[in-house]
C-alpha positions as CSV (number, residue, x, y, z in Angstrom):
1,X,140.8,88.8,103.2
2,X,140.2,90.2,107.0
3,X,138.5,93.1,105.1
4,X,136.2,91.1,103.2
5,X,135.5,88.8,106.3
6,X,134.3,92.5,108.5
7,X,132.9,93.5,105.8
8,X,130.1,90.5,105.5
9,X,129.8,91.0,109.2
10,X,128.5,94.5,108.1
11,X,126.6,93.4,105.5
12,X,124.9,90.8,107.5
13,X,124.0,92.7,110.6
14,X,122.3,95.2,108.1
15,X,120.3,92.7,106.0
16,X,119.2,90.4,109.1
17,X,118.8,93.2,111.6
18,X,114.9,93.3,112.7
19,X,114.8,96.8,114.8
20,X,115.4,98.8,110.9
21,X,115.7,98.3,107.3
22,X,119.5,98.1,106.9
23,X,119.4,96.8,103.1
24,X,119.3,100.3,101.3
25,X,122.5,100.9,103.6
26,X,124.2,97.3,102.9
27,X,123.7,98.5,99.5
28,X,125.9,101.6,99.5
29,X,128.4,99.8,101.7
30,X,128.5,96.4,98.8
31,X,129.0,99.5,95.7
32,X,132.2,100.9,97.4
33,X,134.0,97.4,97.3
34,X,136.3,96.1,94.6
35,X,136.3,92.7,94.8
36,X,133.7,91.1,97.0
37,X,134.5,87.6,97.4
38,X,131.6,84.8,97.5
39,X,130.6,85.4,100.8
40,X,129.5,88.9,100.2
41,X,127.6,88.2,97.1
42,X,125.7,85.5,99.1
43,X,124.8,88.0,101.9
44,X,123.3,90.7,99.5
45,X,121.5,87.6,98.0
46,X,120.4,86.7,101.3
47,X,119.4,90.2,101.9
48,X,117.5,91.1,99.3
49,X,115.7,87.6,99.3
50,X,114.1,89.0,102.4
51,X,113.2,92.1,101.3
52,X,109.6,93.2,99.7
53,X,111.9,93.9,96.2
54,X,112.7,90.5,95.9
55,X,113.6,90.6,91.9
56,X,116.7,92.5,92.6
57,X,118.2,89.3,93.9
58,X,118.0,88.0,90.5
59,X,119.4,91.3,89.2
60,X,122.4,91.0,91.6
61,X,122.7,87.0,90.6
62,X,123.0,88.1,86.8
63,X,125.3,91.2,88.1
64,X,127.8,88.5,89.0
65,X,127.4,85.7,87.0
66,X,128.8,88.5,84.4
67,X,131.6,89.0,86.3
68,X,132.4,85.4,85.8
69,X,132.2,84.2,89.6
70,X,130.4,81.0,89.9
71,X,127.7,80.5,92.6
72,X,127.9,77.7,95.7
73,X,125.7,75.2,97.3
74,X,125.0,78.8,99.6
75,X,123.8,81.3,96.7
76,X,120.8,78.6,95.2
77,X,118.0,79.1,98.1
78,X,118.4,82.4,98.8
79,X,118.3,82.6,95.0
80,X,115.2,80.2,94.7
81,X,113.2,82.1,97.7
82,X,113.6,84.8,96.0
83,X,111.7,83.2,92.8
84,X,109.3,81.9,95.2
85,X,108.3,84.9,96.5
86,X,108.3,87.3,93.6
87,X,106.2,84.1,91.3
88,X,109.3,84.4,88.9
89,X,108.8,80.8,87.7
90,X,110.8,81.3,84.5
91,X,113.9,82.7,86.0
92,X,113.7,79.8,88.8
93,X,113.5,77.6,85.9
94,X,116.6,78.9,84.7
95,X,118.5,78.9,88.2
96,X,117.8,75.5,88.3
97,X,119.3,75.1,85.3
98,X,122.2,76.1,86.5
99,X,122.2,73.9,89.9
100,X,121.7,71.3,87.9
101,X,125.1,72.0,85.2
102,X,126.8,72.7,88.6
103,X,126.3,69.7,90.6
104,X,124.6,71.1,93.1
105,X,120.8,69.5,92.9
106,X,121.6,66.9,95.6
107,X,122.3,69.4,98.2
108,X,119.3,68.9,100.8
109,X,119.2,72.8,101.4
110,X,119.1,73.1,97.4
111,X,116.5,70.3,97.1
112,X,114.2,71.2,99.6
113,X,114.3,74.8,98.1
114,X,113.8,74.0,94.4
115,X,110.9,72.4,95.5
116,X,109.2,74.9,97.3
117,X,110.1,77.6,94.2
118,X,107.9,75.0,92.2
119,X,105.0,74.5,94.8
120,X,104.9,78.2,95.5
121,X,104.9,79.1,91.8
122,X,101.4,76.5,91.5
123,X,103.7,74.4,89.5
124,X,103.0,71.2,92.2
125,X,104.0,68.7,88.9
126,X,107.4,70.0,88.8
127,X,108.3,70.4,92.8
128,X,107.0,66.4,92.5
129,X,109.7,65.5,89.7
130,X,112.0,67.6,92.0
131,X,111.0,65.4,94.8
132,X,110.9,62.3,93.1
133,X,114.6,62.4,91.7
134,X,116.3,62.5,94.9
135,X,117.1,59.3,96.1
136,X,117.4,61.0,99.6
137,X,113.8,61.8,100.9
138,X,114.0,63.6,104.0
139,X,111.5,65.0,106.3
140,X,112.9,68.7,105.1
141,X,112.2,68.1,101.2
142,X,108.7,66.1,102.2
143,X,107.2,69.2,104.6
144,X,108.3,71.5,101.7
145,X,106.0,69.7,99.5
146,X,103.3,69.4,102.0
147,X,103.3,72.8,102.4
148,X,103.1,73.5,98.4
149,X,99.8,70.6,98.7
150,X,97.6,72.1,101.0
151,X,98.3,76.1,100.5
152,X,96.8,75.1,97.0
153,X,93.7,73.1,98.7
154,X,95.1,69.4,97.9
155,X,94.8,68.1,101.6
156,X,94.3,64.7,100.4
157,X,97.7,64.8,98.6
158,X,99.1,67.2,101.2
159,X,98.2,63.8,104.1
160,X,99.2,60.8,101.9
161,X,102.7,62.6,101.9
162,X,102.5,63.4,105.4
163,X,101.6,60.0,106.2
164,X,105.3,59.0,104.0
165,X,107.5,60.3,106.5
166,X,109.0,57.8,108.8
167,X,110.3,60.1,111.7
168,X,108.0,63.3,111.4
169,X,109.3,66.5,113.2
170,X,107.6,69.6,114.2
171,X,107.8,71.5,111.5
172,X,106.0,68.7,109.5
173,X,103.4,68.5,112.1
174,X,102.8,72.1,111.6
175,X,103.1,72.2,108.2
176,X,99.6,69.3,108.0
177,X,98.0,71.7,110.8
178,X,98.5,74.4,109.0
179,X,97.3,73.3,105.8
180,X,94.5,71.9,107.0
181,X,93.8,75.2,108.8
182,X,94.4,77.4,105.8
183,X,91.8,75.3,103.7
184,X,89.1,75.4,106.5
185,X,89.5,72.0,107.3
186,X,89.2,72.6,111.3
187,X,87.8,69.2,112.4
188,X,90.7,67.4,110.5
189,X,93.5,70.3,112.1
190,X,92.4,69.5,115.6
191,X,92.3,65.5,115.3
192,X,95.6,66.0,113.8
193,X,97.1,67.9,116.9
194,X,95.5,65.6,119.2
195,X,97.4,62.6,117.3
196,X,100.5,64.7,117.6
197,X,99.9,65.4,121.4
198,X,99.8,61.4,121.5
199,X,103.1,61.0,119.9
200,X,105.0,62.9,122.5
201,X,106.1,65.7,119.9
202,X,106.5,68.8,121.8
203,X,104.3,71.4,120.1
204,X,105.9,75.1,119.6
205,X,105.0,78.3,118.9
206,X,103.5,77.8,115.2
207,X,101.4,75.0,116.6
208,X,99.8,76.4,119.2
209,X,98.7,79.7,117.4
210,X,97.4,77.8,114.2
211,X,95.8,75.1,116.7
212,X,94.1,77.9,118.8
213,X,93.2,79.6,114.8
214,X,91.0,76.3,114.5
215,X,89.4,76.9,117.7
216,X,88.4,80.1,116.7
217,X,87.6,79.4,113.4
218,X,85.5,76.5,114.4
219,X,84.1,78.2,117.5
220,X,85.3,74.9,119.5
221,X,85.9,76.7,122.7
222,X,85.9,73.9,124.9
223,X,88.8,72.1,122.8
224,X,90.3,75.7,123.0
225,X,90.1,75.8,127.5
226,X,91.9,72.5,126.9
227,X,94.4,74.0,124.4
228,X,94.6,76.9,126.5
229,X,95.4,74.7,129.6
230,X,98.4,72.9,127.3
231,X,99.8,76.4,126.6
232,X,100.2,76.7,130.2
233,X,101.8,73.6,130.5
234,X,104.2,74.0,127.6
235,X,105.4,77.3,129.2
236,X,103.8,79.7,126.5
237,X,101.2,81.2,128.6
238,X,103.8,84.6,128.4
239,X,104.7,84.2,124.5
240,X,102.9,87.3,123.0
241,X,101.7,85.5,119.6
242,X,100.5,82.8,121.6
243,X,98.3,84.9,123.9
244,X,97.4,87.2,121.1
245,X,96.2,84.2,119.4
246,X,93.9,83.4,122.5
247,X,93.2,86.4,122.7
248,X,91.4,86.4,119.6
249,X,89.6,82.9,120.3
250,X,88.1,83.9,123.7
251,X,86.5,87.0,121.8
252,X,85.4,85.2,118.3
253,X,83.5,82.8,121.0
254,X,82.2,85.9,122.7
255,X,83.7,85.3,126.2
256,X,85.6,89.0,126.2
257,X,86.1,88.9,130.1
258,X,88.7,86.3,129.5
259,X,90.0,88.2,126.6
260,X,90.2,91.0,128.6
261,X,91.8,89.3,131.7
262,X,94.4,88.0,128.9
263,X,95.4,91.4,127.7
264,X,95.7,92.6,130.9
265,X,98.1,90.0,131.9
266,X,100.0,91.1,128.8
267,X,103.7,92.7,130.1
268,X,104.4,94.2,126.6
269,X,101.2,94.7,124.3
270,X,102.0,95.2,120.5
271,X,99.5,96.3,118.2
272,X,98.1,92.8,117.3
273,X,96.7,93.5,120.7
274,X,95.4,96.0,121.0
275,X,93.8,95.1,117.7
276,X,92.4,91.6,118.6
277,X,90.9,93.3,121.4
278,X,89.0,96.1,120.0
279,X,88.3,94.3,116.9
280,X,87.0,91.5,119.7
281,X,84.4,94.4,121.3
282,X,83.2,95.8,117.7
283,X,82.2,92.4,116.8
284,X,79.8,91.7,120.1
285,X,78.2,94.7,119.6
286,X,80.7,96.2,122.1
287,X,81.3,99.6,120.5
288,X,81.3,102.0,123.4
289,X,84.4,99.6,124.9
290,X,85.7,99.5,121.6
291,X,86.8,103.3,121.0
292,X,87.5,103.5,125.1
293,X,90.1,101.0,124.5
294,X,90.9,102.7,121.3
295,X,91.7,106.1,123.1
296,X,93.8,103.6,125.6
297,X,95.6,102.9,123.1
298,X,96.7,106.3,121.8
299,X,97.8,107.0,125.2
300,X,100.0,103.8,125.5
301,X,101.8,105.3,122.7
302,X,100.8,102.2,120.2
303,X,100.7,103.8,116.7
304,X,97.0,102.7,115.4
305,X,97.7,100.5,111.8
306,X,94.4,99.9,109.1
307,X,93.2,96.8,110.9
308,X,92.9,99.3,114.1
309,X,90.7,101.8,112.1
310,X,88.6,99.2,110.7
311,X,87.3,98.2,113.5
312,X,87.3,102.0,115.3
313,X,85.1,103.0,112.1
314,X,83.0,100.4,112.8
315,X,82.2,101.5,116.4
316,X,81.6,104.8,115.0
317,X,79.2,104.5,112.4
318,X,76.9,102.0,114.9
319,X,77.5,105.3,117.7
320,X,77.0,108.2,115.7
321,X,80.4,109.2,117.0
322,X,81.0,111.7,114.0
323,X,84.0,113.8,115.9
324,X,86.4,110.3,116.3
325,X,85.4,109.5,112.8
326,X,86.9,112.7,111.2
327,X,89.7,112.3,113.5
328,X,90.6,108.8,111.9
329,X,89.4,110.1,108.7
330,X,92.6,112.7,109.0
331,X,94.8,110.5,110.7
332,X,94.1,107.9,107.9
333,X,95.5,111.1,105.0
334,X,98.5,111.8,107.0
335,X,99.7,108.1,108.5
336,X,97.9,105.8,106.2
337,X,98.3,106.7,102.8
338,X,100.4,103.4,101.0
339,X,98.8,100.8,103.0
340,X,97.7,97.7,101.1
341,X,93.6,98.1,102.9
342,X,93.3,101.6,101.5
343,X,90.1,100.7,99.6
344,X,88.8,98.7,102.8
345,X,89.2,102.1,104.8
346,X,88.2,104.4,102.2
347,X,85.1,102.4,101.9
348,X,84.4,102.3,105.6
349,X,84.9,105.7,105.8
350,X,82.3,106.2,103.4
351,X,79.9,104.0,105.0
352,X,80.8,106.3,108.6
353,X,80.0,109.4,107.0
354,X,76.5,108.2,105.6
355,X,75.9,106.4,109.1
356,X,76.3,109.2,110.7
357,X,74.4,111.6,108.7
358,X,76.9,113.1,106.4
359,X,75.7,112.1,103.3
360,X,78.1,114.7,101.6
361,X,81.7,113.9,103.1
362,X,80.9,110.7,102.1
363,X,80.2,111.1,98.8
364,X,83.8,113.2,98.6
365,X,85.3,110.2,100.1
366,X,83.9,108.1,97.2
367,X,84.9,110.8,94.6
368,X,88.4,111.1,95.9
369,X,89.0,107.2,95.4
370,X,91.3,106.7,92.2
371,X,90.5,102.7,92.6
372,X,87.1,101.4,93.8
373,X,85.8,98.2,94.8
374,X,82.6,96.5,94.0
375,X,82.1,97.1,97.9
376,X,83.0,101.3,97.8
377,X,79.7,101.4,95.2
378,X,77.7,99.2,97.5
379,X,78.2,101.5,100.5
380,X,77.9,104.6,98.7
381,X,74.5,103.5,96.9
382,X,73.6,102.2,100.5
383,X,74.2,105.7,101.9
384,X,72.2,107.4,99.0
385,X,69.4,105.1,99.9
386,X,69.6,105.5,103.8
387,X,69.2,109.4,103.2
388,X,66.0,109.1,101.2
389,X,68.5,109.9,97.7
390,X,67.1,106.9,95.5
391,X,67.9,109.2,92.1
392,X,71.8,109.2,93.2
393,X,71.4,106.1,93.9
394,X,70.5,105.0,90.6
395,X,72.9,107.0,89.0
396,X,76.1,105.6,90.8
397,X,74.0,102.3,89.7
398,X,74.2,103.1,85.8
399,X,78.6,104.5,86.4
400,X,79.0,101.1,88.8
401,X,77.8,99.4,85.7
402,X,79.7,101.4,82.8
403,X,82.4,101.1,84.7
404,X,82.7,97.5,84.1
405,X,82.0,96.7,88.1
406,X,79.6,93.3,88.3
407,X,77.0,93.9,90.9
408,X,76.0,91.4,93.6
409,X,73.4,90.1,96.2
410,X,74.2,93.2,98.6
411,X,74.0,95.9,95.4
412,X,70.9,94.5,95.1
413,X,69.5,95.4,98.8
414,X,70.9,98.8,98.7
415,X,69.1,99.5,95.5
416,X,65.6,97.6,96.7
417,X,66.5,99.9,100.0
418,X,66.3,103.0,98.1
419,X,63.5,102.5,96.2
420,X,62.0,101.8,99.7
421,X,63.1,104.9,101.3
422,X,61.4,107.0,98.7
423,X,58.4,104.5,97.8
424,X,59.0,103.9,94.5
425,X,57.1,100.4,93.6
426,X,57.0,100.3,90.0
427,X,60.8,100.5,89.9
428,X,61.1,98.3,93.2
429,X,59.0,95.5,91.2
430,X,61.5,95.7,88.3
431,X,64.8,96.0,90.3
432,X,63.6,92.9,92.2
433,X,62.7,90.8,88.8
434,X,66.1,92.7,86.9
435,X,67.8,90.8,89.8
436,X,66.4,87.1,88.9
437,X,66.4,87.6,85.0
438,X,69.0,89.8,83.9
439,X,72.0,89.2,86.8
440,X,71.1,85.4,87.7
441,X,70.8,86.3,91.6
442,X,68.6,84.2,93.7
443,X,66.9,86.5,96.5
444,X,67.7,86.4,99.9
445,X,65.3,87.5,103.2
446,X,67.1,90.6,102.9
447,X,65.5,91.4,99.0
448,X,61.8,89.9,100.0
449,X,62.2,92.2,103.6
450,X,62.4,94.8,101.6
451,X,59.7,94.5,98.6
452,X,57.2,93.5,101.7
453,X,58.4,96.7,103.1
454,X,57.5,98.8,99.7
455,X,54.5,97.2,99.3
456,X,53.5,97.5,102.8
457,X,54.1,101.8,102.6
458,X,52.0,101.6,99.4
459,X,49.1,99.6,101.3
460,X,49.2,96.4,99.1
461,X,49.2,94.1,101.9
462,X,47.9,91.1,100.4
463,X,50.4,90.9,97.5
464,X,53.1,91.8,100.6
């Protein structure tokens, strides 16, 4: 038993530990023992509900269920989250199943997580019979349904809950901030802090970085000095999410000084930083600051992520700054290569390339792209057209389309560009009616600045 008992210490130092991935190890370490007693199991459950594999929890559940060891009141969330998070609605259909033959569906940790296996699975019918079964409605089982509301855009539903619960705490607070934040609801998010702030319910971390979200969202920067001034007061002017999170306000709202002053202020930057910041410069036009705090960050030692290059690429197509663009372009092969924005940076580095003047690394950029987005073809039929190449363009055109790819509003200007670049009116005039007959796109001032500007180059002013 004293083995068992150090063991699950093991086991649960290695699955919770934050500073490296200790699961694969935990793994080896579970295989080598005999007879792992309940605890055990419920730790490798635990574990691999946290991981990225979350299915193999269900693996492991069936692993022991054969054994014929019956699960506790313990196993079922770490069980459910795991259904939650992989969308395996039918399996947390028959895990509740089993809570159910086992007695185990009024346990307010159970409850609360059957319900949000339901809501996260879209099934919002089925958390509700959840819900409405239990005699014992508290604030837990209520914010877990709130939460399952408004991620799917039912506000309305999300607050007639919220506005159920007697003795709300913070976590349900957040959970109606949040909701409304996620939906774009900003107004309603900030009224509904401001009635929190009245009800003496001390705000924490998650509030105060989705509150200052709305202010940035909703450009409300004078709500956001006042929100700003509360972080102060609630003692999270040091908390780095928090200041990230201003961080990113002061520059959506263009007062970068303040951003800047921020970040310097900053004891321990992470790469959030450094990334709010830059990203911060490229979007005012900042792009010289932007790779000088870029090259800052290299020396800091900060390992650059995709979000980083994003932005970086950015500044380098608007500078011309070819040399840092190659750079990223090889640190992007040899860092970057499984990240979940690979077609975001492929696609940026194709729109460098042409930006720059490299027509042709940009087209093997392109080529060398085993999946490709609707926006890869737009930027590489934009760079055909900014280089006077209105025949590639077209072709990549006629392949976008065999391809099965829809093309939109912004296909549309790169093509009307092209036939610009080159002055080709007769098949400007029938891109520009293709586009309102065939496709169903209404024109924008982009599409007419364009036609004016081909028939302007062929001196037809008056139709222009």
């Amino acid at each position: 038993h004293n083995t068992n008992y150090a063991l699950s210490q093991l086991l649960e130092f290695c699955v919770l530990s934050p500073h490296f991935d200790g699961l694969p190890y935990a793994i080896s370490v579970f295989e080598t023992i005999e007879e792992p007693n309940l605890l055990i199991w419920n730790t490798m459950f635990r574990g691999h509900a946290l991981n990225s594999d979350s299915v193999s929890a269900l693996k492991l559940y069936v692993c022991m269920i054969s054994l014929g060891l019956l699960p506790n009141s313990y196993s079922f969330p770490f069980l459910l989250k795991s259904c939650a998070k992989s969308k395996a609605f039918r399996e947390g259909q028959q895990i509740h199943g089993h809570v159910v033959k086992l007695g185990y569906d009024l346990d307010m940790y159970v409850h609360t997580s059957l319900i949000s296996m339901y809501a996260q699975n879209g099934r919002l019918e089925d958390a509700h019979k959840v819900f409405d079964r239990s005699s014992h409605r508290h604030v837990v089982s209520y914010t877990a349904l709130i939460t399952g509301y408004a991620s799917r855009g039912y506000t309305k539903s999300a607050r007639k809950l919220f506005d159920e619960i007697l003795v709300k705490d913070i976590v349900s607070w957040n959970a109606m901030i949040s909701g409304y934040v996620e939906t774009f609801n900003y107004k309603e998010a900030l009224e509904l802090y401001k009635e929190m702030v009245k009800t003496n319910v001390k705000p924490d971390e998650s509030t105060m970085v989705t509150v200052v979200s709305a202010c940035a969202q909703s450009s409300n920067i004078e709500l956001g000095r006042q929100v700003h001034s509360l972080i102060e007061d609630h003692g999270f002017g040091s908390n780095l999410k928090v200041v990230n999170a201003l961080m990113d306000m002061y520059s959506k709202c263009g007062e970068m000084e303040t951003a800047c002053r921020l970040f310097q202020g900053l004891v321990n930057k992470d790469a959030i930083s450094w990334n709010t910041l830059i990203g911060g410069h490229t979007h005012m036009n900042l792009y010289k600051e932007a790779l000088f705090l870029f090259q800052e960050m290299l020396r800091s030692g900060e390992s650059p992520n995709d979000v980083t290059m994003l932005s970086v690429l950015s500044a380098c197509a608007h500078l011309g700054a070819i040399d840092i663009g190659r750079w990223i372009h090889v640190y992007i092969d040899k860092r970057l290569k499984g990240v979940t924005n690979s077609s975001s940076l492929r696609t940026s580095l194709i729109d460098m390339y042409a930006k720059c003047g490299d027509i042709e690394a940009a087209s093997q950029v392109f080529d060398s792209m085993l999946a490709r987005s609707l926006s890869s073809w737009n930027a590489m039929i934009f760079g055909f057209a900014m280089h006077g190449k209105a025949n590639a363009a077209f072709d990549l055109f006629s392949k976008m389309r065999k391809s099965g790819i829809e093309p939109d509003d912004i296909t549309f200007v790169g093509l009307l560009s092209a036939c610009s670049h080159s002055g080709m009116l007769d098949l400007g005039r029938h891109i520009f009616s293709s586009m309102t007959q065939d496709y169903k796109i209404t024109p924008k001032l982009e599409h007419y600045g364009c036609m004016i500007d081909l028939l302007g180059q062929c001196a037809l002013f008056k139709e222009a």
